[in-house]
C-alpha positions, -999 to 999 in steps of 0.1 A, spaced: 77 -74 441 42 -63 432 28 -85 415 47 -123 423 56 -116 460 85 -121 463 108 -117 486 145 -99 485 167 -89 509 189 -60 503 223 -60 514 232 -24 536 271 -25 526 267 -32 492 229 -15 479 224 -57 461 192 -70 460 194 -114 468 162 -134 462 150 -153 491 122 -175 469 132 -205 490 142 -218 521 175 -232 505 177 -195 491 170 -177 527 197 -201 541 222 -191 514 220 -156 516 220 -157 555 253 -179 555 272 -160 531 263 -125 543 260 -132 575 282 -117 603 299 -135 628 296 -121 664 311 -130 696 282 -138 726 301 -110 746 292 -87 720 256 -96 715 247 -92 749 265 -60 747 240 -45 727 208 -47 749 177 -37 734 192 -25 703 225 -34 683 249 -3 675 234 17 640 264 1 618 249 -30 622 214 -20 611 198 -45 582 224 -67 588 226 -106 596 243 -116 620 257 -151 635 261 -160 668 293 -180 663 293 -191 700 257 -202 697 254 -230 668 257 -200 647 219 -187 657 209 -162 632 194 -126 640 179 -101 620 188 -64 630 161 -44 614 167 -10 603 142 9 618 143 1 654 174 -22 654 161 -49 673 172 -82 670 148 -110 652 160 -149 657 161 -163 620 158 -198 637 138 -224 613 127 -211 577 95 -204 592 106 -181 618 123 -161 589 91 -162 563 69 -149 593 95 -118 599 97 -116 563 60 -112 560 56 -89 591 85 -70 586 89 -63 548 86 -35 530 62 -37 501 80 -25 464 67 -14 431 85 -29 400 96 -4 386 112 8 424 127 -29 424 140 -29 389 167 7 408 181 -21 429 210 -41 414 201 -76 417 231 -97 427 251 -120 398 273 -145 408 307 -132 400 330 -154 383 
């Protein structure tokens, strides 16, 4: 967001926007939108992961869970390990966003 810095990810199957202000908030998101995979099918995918997966989380079940970024544009995989690691990808990876562009995106509501 232009003029806080924040920080969103937005969700490819659903076009939602879900703030990532804190760690606790990074950690949610990535653990309820996260995809389970198999280590037989990560190590399938190489140097990229298929295009259906692209922007997605996913988590290597067989792996403590391990979290990877696929990013959109390249769909390699970036390890989501400690808060840190995600902040820096965040930073070095992110796409910078006007308000009023932002303000399109449906933010996510907890539904009741």
């Amino acid at each position: 967001m232009q003029e806080q810095g924040q920080a969103w990810y937005v969700n490819p199957l659903n076009g939602e926007r879900y703030f990532l202000g804190r760690p606790a908030d990074a950690f949610g998101v990535m653990r309820s939108l996260g995809l389970g995979i198999t280590d037989s099918d990560f190590s399938s995918f190489g140097q990229q992961a298929p295009l259906r997966l692209a922007g997605r989380i996913l988590l290597r079940v067989q792996a403590q869970g391990q979290a990877y970024y696929v990013n959109p544009l390249d769909r390699k995989l970036y390890y989501l390990g400690r808060p840190a690691d995600a902040f820096a990808l965040m930073r070095a990876q992110g796409l910078g966003i006007s308000d009023a562009d932002l303000d399109k995106i449906t933010a996510f509501t907890a539904r009741p």
